[in-house]
C-alpha positions in Angstrom: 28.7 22.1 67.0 26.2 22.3 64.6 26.3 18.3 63.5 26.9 17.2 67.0 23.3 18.9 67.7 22.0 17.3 64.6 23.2 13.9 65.8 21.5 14.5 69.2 18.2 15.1 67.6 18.8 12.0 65.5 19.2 9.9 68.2 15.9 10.8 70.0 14.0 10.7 66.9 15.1 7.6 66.0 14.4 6.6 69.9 10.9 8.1 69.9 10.4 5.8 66.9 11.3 2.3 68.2 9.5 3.7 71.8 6.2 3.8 69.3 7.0 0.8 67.1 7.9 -1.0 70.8 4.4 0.2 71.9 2.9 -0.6 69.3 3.8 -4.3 69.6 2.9 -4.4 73.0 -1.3 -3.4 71.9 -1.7 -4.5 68.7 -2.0 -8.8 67.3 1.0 -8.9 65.4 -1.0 -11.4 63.1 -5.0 -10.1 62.5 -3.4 -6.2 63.1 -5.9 -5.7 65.4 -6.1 -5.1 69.3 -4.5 -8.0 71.1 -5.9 -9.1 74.3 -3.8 -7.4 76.5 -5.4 -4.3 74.9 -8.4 -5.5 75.1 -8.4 -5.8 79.2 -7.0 -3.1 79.4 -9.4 -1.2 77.7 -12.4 -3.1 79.7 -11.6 -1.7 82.8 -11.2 1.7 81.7 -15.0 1.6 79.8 -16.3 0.1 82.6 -15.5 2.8 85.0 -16.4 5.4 82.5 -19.7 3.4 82.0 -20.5 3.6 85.1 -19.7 6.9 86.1 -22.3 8.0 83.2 -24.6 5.4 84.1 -24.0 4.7 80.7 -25.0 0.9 79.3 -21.9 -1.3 78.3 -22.0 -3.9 75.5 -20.0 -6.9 75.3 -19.5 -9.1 71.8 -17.4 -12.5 72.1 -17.1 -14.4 68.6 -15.3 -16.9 67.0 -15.4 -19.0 63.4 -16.8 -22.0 64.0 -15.5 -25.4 63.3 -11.9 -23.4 62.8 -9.9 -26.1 64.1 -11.2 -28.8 61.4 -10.6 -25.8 58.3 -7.0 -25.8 60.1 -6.5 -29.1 59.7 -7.8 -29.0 56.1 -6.5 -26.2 54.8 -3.3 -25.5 56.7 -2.1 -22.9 58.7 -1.2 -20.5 56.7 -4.8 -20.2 55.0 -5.9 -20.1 58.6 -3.9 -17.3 59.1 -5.2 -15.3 56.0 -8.8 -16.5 57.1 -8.0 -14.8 60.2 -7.2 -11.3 58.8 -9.9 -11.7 56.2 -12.3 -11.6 60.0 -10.3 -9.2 61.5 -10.4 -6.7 58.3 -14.1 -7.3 57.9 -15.1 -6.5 61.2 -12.7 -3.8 61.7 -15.2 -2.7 58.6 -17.9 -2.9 60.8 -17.2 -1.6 63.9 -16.0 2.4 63.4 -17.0 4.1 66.2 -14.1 5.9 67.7 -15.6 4.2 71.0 -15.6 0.9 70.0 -12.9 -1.4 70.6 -12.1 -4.5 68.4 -9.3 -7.0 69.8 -8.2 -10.6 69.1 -9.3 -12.6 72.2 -7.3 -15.9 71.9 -7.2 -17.8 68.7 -10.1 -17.8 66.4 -11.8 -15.6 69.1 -12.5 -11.8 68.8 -14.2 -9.4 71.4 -15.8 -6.2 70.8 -16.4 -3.6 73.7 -19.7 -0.9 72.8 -19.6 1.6 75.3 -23.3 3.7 75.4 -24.8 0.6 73.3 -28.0 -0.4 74.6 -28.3 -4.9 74.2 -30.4 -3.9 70.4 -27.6 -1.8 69.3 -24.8 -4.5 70.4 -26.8 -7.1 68.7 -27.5 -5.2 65.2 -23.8 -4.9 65.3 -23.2 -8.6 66.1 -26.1 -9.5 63.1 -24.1 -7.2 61.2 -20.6 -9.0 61.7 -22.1 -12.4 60.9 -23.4 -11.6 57.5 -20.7 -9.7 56.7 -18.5 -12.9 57.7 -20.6 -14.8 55.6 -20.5 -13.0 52.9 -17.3 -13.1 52.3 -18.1 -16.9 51.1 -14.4 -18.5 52.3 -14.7 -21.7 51.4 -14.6 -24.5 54.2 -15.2 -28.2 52.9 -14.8 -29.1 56.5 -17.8 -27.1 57.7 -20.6 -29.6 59.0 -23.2 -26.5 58.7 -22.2 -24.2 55.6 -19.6 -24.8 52.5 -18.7 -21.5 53.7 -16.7 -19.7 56.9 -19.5 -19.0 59.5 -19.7 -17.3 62.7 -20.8 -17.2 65.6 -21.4 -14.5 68.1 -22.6 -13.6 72.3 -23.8 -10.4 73.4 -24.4 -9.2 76.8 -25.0 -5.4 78.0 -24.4 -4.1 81.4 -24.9 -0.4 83.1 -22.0 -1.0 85.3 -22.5 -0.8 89.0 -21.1 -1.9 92.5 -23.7 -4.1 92.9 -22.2 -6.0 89.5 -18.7 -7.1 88.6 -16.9 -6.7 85.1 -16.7 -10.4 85.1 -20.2 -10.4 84.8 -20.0 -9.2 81.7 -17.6 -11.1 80.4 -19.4 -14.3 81.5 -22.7 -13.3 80.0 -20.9 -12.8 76.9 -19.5 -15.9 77.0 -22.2 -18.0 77.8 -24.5 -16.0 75.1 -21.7 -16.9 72.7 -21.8 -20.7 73.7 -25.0 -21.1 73.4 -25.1 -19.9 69.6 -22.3 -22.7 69.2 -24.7 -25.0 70.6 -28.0 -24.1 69.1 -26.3 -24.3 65.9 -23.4 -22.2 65.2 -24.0 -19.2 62.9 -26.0 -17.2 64.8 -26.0 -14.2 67.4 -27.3 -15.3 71.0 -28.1 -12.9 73.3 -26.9 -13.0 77.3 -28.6 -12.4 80.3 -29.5 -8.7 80.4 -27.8 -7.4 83.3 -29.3 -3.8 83.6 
């Protein structure tokens, strides 16, 4: 009686493990080993009711490497992988706050959600991530701005209401993000402030 108790714990322990390994696949980018962008919508929504609720101001950061596709090409995909993680583990570095929420957004792209960051705050961060990136002084021959991986990054703060939409946000973002790649590359752009 005693090992057929023993088993039964054994079999839901070794359940409850794959249940978290299983969840954990289903959040986190199997590659970079951080938040993947299911996560990362996911996690959107639920800030942007909470940030509203609290009247609270809601950051946004979209970023990606620039000219990525050419060090691809160069370099192969396997060093664009590592290039990838180095990102990931550098800005995971950078952003700490139990709040703040770091996924891969598609690609070379990453998005970072700042709940209670005023637009300042979310762009020191930002400023902080690019520096940071390139520091890190990964070599890219194929570069037309830097010998070096650089980055590039769009920030856009909201206090969420109903008279704004979370797509808003993301937008602003995005836009702030492609107008760094098009003033230059390397650089943090800042989005229409939607407060």
């Amino acid at each position: 009686m005693g090992d057929g108790f023993s088993v039964t714990v054994r079999d839901i322990t070794e359940r409850k493990k794959l249940e978290l390994k299983l969840s954990k696949l289903a959040t986190i980018d199997s590659l970079t080993g951080v938040y993947n962008r299911h996560s990362f919508d996911k996690i959107l929504k639920q800030e942007w009711q909470r940030c509203g609720r609290g009247k609270q101001p809601l950051s946004l950061i979209i970023c990606d490497i620039d000219f990525f596709k050419p060090y691809n090409d160069f370099y192969g995909h396997q060093a664009g992988d590592k290039c990838l993680i180095e990102v990931a583990k550098t800005m995971s570095n950078i952003v700490r706050r139990t709040s703040d929420f770091l996924a891969r957004y598609g690609g070379e792209e990453f998005a970072i959600i700042l709940p209670n960051t005023p637009q300042q705050g979310a762009f020191n961060v930002a400023e902080n991530i690019r520096q940071e990136i390139e520091a890190l002084q990964l070599p890219h021959e194929k570069s037309k701005i830097s010998n070096y991986i650089t980055f590039s990054l769009g920030v856009a703060t909201i206090i969420p209401t109903q008279d704004v939409s979370l797509e808003s946000l993301i937008k602003s973002a995005d836009n702030a993000l492609y107008s760094a790649k098009k003033s230059g590359k390397n650089q943090t752009q800042l989005g229409e402030l939607l407060l």
